[in-house]
C-alpha positions as CSV (number, residue, x, y, z in Angstrom):
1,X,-9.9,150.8,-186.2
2,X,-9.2,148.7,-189.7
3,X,-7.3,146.2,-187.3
4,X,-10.5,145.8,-184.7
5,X,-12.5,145.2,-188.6
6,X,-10.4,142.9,-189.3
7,X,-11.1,140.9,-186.5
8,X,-14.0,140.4,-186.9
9,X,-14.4,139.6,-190.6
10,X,-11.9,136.6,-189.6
11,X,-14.5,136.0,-186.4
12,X,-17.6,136.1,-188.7
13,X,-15.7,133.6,-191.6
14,X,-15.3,131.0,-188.3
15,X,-18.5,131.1,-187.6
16,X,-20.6,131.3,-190.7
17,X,-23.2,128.9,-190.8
18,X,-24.5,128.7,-194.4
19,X,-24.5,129.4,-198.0
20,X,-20.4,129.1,-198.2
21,X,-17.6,130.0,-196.6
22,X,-14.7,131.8,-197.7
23,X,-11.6,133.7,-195.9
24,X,-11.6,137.8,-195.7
25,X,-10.0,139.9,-198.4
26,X,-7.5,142.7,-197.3
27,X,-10.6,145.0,-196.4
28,X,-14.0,146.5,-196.9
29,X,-14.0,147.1,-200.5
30,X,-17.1,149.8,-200.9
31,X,-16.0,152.1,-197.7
32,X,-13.4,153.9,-198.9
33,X,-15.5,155.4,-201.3
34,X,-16.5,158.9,-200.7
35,X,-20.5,158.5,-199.9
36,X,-19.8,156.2,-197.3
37,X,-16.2,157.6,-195.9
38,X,-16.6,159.7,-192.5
39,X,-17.9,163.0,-192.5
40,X,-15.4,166.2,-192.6
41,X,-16.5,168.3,-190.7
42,X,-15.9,172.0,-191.4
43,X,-16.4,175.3,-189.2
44,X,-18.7,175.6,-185.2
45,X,-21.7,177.4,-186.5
46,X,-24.1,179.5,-184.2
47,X,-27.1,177.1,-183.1
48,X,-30.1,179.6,-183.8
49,X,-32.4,177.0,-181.5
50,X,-30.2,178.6,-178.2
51,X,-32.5,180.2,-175.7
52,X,-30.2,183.0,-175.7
53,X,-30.5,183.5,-179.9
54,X,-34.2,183.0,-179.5
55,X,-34.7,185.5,-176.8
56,X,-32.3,187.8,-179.0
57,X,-34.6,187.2,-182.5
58,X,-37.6,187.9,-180.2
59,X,-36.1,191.5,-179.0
60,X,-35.4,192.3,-182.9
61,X,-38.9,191.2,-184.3
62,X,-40.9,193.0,-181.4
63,X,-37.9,195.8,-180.3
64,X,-41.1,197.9,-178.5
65,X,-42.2,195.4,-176.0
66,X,-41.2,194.4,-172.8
67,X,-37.9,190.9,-172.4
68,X,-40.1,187.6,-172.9
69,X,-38.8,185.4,-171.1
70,X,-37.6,182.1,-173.0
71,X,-37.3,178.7,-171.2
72,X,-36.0,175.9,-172.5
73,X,-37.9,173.2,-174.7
74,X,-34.6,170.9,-175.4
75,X,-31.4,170.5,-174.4
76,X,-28.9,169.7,-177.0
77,X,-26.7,166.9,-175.4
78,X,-24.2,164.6,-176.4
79,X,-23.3,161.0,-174.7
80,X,-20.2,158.6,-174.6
81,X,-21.6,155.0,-174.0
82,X,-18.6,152.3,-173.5
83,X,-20.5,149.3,-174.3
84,X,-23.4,147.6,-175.8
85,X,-25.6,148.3,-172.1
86,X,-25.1,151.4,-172.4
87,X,-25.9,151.8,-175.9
88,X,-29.0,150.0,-174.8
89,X,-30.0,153.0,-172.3
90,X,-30.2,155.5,-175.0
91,X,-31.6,153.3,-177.9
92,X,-34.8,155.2,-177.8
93,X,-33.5,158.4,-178.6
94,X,-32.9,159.8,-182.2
95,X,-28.9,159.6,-182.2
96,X,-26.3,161.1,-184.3
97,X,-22.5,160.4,-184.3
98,X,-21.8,163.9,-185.6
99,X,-22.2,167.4,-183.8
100,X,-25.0,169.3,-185.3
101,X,-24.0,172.3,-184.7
102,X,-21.2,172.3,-187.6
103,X,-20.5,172.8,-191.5
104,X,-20.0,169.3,-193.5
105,X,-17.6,169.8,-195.6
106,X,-18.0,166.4,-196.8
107,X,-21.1,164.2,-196.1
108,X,-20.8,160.8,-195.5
109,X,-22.3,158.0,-193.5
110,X,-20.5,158.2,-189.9
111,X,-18.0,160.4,-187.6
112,X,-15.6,159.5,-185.4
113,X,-14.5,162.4,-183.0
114,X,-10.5,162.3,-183.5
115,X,-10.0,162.8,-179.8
116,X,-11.6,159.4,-178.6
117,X,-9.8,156.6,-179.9
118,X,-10.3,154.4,-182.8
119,X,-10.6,151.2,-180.3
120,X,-13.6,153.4,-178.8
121,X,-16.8,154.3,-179.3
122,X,-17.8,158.2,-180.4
123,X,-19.5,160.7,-178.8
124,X,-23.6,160.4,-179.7
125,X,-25.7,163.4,-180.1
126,X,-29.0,164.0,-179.3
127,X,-31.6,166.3,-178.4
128,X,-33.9,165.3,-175.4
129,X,-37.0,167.3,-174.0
130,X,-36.0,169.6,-171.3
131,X,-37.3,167.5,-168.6
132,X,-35.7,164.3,-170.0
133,X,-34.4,162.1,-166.9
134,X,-30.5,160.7,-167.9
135,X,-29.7,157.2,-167.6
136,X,-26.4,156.0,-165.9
137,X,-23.9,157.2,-168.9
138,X,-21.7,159.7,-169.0
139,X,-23.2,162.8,-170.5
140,X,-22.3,166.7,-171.5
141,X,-25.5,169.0,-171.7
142,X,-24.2,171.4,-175.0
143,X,-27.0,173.7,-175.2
144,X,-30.0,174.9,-174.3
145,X,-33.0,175.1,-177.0
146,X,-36.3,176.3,-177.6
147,X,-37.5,174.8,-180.5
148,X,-41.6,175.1,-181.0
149,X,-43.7,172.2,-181.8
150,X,-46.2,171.4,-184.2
151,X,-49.0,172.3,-182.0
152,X,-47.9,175.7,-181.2
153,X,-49.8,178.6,-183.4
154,X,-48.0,180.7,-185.7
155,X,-48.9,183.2,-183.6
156,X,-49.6,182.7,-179.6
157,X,-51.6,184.2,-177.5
158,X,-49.4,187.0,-176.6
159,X,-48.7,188.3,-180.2
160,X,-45.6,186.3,-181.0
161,X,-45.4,185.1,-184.5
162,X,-43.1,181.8,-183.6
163,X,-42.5,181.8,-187.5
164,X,-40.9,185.1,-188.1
165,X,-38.6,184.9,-184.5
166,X,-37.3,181.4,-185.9
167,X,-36.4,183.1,-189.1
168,X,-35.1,186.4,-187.5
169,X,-33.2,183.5,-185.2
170,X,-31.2,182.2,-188.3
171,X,-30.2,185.8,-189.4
172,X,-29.0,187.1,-186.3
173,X,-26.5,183.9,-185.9
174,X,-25.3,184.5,-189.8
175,X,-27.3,181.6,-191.1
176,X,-29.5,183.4,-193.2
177,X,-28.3,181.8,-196.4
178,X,-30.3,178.2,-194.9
179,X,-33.3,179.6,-195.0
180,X,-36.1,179.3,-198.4
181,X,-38.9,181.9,-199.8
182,X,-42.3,180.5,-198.5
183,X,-43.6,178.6,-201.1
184,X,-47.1,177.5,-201.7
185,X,-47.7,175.2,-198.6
186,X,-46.6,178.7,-196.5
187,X,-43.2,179.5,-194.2
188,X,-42.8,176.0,-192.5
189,X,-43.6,172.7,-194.6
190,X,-43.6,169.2,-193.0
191,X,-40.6,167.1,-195.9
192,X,-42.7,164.4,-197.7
193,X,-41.5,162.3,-200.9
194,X,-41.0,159.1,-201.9
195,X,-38.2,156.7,-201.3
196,X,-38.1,153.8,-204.0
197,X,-36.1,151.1,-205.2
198,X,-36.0,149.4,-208.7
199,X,-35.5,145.5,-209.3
200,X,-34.9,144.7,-212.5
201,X,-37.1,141.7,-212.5
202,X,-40.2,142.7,-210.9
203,X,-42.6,145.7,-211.7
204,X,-41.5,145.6,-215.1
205,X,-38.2,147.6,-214.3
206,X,-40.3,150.3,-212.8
207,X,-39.4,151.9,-209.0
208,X,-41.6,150.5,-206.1
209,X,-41.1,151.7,-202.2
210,X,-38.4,151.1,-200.3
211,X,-40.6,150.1,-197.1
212,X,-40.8,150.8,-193.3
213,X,-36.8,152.4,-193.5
214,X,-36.9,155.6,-191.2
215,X,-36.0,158.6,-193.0
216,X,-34.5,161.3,-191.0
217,X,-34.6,165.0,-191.2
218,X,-32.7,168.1,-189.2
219,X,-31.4,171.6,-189.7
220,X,-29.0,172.0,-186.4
221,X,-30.4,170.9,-183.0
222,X,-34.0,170.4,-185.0
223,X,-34.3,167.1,-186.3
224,X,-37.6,164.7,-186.3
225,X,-37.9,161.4,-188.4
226,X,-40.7,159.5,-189.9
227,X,-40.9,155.4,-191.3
228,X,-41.9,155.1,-195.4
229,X,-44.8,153.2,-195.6
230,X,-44.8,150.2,-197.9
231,X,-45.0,152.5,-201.3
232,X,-42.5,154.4,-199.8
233,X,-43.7,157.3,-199.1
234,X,-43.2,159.6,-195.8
235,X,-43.8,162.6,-194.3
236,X,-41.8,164.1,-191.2
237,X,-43.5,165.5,-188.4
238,X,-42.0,168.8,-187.7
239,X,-42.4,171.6,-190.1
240,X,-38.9,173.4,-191.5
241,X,-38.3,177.0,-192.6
242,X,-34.6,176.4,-193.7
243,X,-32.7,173.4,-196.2
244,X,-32.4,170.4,-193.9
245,X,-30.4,167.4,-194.3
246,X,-32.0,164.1,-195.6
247,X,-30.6,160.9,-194.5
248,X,-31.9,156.9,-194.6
249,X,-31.2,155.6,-191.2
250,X,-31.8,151.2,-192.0
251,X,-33.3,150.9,-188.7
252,X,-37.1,149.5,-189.5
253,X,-40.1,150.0,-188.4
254,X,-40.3,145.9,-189.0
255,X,-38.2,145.6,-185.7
256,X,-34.9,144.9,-187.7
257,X,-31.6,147.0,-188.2
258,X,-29.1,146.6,-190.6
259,X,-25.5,147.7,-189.0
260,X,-21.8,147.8,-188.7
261,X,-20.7,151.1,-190.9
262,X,-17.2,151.4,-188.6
263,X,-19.2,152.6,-186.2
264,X,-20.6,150.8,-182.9
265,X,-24.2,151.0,-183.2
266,X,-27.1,148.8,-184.5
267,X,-28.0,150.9,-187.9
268,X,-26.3,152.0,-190.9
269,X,-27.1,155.8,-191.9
270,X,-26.9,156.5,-195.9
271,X,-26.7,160.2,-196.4
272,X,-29.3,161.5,-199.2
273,X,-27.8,164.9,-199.1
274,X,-28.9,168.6,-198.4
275,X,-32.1,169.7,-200.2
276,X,-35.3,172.1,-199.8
277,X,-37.3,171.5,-196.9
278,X,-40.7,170.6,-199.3
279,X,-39.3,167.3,-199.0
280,X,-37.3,164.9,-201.0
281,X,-37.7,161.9,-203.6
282,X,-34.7,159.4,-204.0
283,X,-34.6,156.2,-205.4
284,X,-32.1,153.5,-205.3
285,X,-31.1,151.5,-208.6
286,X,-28.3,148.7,-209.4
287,X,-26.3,151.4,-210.9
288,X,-26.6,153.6,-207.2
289,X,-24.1,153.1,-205.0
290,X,-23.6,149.6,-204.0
291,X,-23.6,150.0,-200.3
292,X,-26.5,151.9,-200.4
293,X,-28.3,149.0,-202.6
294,X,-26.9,146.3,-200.8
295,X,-28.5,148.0,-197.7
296,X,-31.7,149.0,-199.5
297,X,-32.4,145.5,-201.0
298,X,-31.5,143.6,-197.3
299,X,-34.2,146.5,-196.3
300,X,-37.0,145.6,-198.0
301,X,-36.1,141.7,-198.4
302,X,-36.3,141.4,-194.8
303,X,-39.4,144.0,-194.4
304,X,-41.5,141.6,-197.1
305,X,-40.2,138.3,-195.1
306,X,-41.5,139.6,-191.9
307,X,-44.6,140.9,-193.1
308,X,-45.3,137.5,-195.2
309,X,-45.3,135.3,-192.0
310,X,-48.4,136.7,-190.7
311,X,-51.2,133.8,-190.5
312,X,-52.9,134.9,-193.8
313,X,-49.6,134.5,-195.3
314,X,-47.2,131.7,-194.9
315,X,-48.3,131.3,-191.5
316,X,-45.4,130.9,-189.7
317,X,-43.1,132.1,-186.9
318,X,-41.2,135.3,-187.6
319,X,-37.8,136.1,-186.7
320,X,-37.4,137.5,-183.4
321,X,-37.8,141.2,-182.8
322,X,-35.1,143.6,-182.6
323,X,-33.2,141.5,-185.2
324,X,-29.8,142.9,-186.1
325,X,-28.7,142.0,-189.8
326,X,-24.8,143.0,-190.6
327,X,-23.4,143.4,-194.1
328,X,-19.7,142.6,-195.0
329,X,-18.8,143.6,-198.4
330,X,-15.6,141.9,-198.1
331,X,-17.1,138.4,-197.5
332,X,-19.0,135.6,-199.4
333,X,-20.6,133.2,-196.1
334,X,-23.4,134.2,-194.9
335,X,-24.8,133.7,-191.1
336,X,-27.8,133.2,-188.5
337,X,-25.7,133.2,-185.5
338,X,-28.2,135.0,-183.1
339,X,-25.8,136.9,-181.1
340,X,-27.5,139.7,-180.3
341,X,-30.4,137.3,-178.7
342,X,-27.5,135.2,-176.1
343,X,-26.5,132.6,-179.0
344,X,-22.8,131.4,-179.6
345,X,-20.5,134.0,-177.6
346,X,-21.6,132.5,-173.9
347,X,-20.1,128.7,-174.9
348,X,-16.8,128.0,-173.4
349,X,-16.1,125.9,-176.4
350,X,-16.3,128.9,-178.2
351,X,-14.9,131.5,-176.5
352,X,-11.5,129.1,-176.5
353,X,-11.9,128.5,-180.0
354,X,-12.1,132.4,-181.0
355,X,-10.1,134.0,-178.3
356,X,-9.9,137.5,-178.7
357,X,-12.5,137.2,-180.6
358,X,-15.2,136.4,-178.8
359,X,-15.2,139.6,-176.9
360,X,-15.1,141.6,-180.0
361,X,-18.3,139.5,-181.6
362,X,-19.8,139.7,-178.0
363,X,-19.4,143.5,-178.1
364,X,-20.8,144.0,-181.8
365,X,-23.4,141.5,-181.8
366,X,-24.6,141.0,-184.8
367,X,-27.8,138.4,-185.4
368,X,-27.5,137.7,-189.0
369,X,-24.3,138.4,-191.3
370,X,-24.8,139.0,-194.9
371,X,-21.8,138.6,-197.2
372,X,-21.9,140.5,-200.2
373,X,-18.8,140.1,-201.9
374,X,-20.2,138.2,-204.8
375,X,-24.2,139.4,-204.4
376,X,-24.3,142.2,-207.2
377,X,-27.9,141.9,-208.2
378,X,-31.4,142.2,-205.9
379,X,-32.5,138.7,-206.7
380,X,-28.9,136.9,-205.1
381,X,-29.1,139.6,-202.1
382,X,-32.9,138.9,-201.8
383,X,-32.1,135.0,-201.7
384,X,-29.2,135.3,-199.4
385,X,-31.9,137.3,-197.6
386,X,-34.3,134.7,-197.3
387,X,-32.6,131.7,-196.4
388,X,-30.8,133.6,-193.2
389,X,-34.1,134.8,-192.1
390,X,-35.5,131.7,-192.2
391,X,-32.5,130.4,-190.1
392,X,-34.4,133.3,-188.2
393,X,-37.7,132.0,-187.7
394,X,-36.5,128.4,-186.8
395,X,-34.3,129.9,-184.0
396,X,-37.2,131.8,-182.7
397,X,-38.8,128.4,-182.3
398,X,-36.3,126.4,-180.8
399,X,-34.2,128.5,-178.7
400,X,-30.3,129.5,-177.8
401,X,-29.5,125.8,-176.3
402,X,-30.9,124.3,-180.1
403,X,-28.8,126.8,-182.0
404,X,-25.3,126.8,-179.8
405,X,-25.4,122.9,-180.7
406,X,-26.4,123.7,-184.6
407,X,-23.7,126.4,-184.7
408,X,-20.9,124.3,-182.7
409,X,-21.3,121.8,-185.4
410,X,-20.6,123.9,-188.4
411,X,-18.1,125.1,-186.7
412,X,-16.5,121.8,-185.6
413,X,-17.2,119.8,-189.0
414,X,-15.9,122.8,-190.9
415,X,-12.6,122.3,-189.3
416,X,-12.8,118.7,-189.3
417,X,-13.8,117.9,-192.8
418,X,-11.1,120.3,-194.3
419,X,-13.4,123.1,-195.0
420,X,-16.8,121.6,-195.8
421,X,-19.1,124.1,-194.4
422,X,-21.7,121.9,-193.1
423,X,-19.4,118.7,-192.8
424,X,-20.3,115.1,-194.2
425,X,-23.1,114.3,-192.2
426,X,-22.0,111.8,-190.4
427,X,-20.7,113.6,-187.3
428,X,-21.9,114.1,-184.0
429,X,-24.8,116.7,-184.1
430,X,-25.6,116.1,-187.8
431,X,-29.1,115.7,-187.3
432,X,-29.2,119.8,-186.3
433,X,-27.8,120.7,-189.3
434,X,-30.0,118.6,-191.4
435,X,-32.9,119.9,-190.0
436,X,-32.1,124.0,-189.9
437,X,-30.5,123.6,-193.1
438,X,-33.3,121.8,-195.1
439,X,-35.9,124.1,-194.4
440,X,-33.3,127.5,-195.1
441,X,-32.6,125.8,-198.6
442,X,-36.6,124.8,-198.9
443,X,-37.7,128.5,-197.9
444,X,-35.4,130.3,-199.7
445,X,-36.3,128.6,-202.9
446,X,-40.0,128.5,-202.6
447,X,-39.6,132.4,-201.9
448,X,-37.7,133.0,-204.7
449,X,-39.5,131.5,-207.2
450,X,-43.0,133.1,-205.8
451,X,-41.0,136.9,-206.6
452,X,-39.8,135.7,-209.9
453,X,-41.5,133.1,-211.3
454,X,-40.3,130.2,-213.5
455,X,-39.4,126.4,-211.2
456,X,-38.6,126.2,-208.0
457,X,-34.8,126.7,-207.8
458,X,-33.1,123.8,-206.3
459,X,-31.2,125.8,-204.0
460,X,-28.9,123.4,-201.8
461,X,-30.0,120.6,-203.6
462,X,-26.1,118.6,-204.0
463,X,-25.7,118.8,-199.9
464,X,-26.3,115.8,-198.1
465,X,-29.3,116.4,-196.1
466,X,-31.6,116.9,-199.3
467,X,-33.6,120.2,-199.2
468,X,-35.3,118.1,-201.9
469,X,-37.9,116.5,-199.0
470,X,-39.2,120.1,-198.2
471,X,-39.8,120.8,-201.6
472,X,-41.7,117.3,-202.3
473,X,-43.8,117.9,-199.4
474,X,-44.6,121.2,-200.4
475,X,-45.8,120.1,-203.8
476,X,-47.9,117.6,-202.6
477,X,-49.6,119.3,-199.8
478,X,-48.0,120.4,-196.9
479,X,-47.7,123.3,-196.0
480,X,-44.4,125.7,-195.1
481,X,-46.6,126.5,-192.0
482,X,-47.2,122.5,-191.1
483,X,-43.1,122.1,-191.4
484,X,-42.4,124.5,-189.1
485,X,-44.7,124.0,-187.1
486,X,-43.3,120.2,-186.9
487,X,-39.5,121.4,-185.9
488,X,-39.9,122.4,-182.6
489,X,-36.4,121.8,-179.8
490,X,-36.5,118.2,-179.0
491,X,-36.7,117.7,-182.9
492,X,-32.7,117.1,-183.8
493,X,-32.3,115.0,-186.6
494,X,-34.2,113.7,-190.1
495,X,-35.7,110.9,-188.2
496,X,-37.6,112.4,-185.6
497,X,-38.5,115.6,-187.9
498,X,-40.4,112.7,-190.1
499,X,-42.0,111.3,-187.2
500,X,-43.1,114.3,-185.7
501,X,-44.6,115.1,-189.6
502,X,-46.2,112.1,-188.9
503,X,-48.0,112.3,-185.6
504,X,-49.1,115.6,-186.3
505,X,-50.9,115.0,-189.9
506,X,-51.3,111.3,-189.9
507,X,-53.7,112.0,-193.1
508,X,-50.9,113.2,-194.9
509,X,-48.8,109.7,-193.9
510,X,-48.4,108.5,-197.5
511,X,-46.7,111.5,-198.7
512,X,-44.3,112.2,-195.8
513,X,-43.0,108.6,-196.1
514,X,-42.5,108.9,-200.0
515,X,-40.7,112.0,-200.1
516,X,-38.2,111.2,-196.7
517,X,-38.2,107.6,-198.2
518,X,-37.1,108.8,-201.8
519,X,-34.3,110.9,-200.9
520,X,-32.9,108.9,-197.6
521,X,-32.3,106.2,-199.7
522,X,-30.0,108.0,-201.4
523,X,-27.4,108.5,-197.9
């Protein structure tokens, strides 16, 4: 699969819109390293959640009374989607690229079945309630479970203490050694902790929640997740008798996922490890692992944008949902190129210009690309953060036919002007670049200094199309909201982006001409 990779780190470089563009190194530099290798699998254990193992632990705690008969809650199945539609038939369930009915050896943050090939997607587990109806993908039903839910008594009407046959369950299929005293919360404990994350410039140093990042839970075919709130903190629905595994899955509750892990789906999985099933607290420092802070940092960065555009906020319009934000270790540009929601790919200018490619970037589809070869710190990741998402916002406002023309131009100039990522300005189709790039500079620095402190950054301030207006305006009245609000689609160049300023806050005339007039003059 490192060849399909390389691909697209090349296809990403072409088509990078901002903050820099540089060629790929030989490979991803962080995912050899063994936290985020593949999983190694070891031994097939005995799934105790099998009607048949139930049924059997039933017979040994109650050996006087008459066969209950056990139906099946779950079935334990696993699918193998082919593309990106049929990823999108499942996308509700809780998926796993790993069979959970084995020993990991070695834990890690994906698996790839060695009998499908590398060119092709893996098998994705899941477990779906009995009556579950299957889409149109090829599917193998593994097993069939009973697994009792939360509202089930300990003990049921007819004298079965669910408890002690899930226990007696785990013994009979020689998984004994799973299972933990009761403690003082009793047999069965719902996991709760706290997931946190630690920038070294805010808080005083001191951990604060890594927010709205789902945090997922399972011993075998028994697995149930729960979102941190914005402190961090969760708790998991189902209760658990035995250790269970721990695991981030970046997929938030903000409507945003951040992917690509060598594996073809949306969200990245970090693996927290193997631990008691009271719960677990983890937190997430510079000196972690850096994929897992990379990830962390784009978490939250993108979890405190979207919750700042609200109207009692910044007021303005957030990113569109399901927003898928990709991370390439291996790369320095950055991009917005909106894939995912029908951008780029469908151009025929395009699809000549990347060839192979374009299938490839079709297939993955990535919204936003963050390159973090040179971001080693929260506050460049946050920034980089910032100024893609509000790329973000802007698209959401003007729509695919706006942005193909903005991203056709980088891509055009780039070539054109020997490398210059947003060209000289004085090509065709300028005017979009001015426009989505002014108020990504503007945003991005206004953000930053409102997390840190100290002057406004000047952020893009040398490129031709002066970020400087945005942040003139902004100091003398006008709000990020009234900007935005002013670059709607038919607004495609400097010009009509200060007219339209103008006709929409006519009292604020004076200081829309003196700050387009100031730095214009300068061209």
């Amino acid at each position: 699969m490192d060849r399909l990779f390389g691909f697209i780190l090349l296809a990403m470089t072409v088509v990078s819109c901002s903050k820099g563009v540089s060629g790929p190194s030989s490979g991803f530099q962080d995912e050899g390293q063994i936290a985020h290798g593949m999983i190694v699998l070891g031994r097939k254990l005995e799934n105790p959640y099998t009607t048949e193992n139930i049924s059997a632990a039933i017979a040994s705690v109650y050996p006087a009374r008459d066969r209950v008969e056990v139906r099946p809650t779950h079935l334990y199945v696993r699918f193998l989607p082919v593309d990106q539609d049929d990823f999108d038939l499942i996308s509700d369930l809780d998926l796993s690229d790993y069979p959970l009915d084995y020993e990991i050896v070695k834990d890690g943050d994906y698996y790839h079945d060695p009998q499908i090939g590398d060119d092709k997607v893996t098998w994705q587990y899941a477990v779906v309630p009995h009556d579950y109806v299957f889409p149109d993908i090829y599917y193998e039903v593994i097993d069939e479970c009973f697994i009792t839910e939360n509202d089930a008594p300990e003990r049921s009407a007819d004298g079965i203490d669910w408890d002690a046959v899930e226990r007696e369950a785990y013994r009979l299929t020689g998984n004994a050694d799973m299972l933990v005293a009761a403690g003082a919360r009793g047999n069965k404990v719902h996991p709760s902790g706290r997931i946190t994350i630690v920038d070294d410039r805010v808080n005083g140093g001191k951990p604060f929640g890594l927010a709205g990042v789902r945090v997922r839970c399972n011993t075998f075919v028994k697995y149930s997740h729960a979102y941190t709130d914005r402190d961090g903190y969760y708790t998991i629905p189902k209760k658990y008798s035995a250790k269970v595994r721990y695991r981030l899955i970046y997929k938030n509750e903000k409507g945003f996922a951040i992917g690509f892990n060598k594996l073809l789906v949306p969200a990245s999985t970090s693996a927290l490890g193997k631990g008691d099933p009271d719960g677990m607290d983890y937190t997430v420092t510079r000196n972690s692992d850096r994929t897992m802070f990379s990830r962390s940092v784009v978490n939250n960065a993108a979890y405190d944008y979207i919750t700042r555009c609200s109207g009692d906020d910044m007021g303005i319009t957030p990113p569109p949902s399901d927003l898928r934000i990709w991370l390439f270790h291996s790369l320095e540009a950055s991009s917005s190129v909106m894939i995912h929601h029908g951008t780029v790919v469908e151009s025929k200018y395009i699809k000549k210009f990347l060839g192979i490619f374009s299938s490839v970037i079709a297939f993955f589809s990535p919204d936003i690309t963050i390159g973090t070869r040179n971001l080693n710190d929260y506050c460049s990741i946050y920034s980089a953060v910032c100024h893609e998402l509000a790329h973000a916002s802007h698209f959401a406002q003007v729509g695919k036919e706006y942005w193909d023309r903005y991203i056709m131009y980088i891509m055009k100039s780039y070539v054109t002007s020997g490398g210059m990522t947003y060209g000289t300005g004085t090509e065709a189709d300028a005017g979009y670049c001015a426009v989505g790039e002014m108020w990504a500079y503007y945003l991005e620095s206004i953000m930053y200094k409102e997390r840190y402190g100290g002057n406004v950054p000047s952020f893009g301030s040398s490129n031709w199309f002066f970020p400087q207006i945005f942040r003139t305006l902004d100091e003398r009245g006008v709000t990020r909201s009234e900007i935005l609000g002013a670059m709607q689609p038919d607004v495609t160049d400097a010009d009509l982006l200060k007219g339209r300023l103008l006709s929409l806050y006519p009292d604020k005339g004076l200081v829309i001409n003196q700050a387009f007039n100031r730095y214009r003059s300068l061209e």
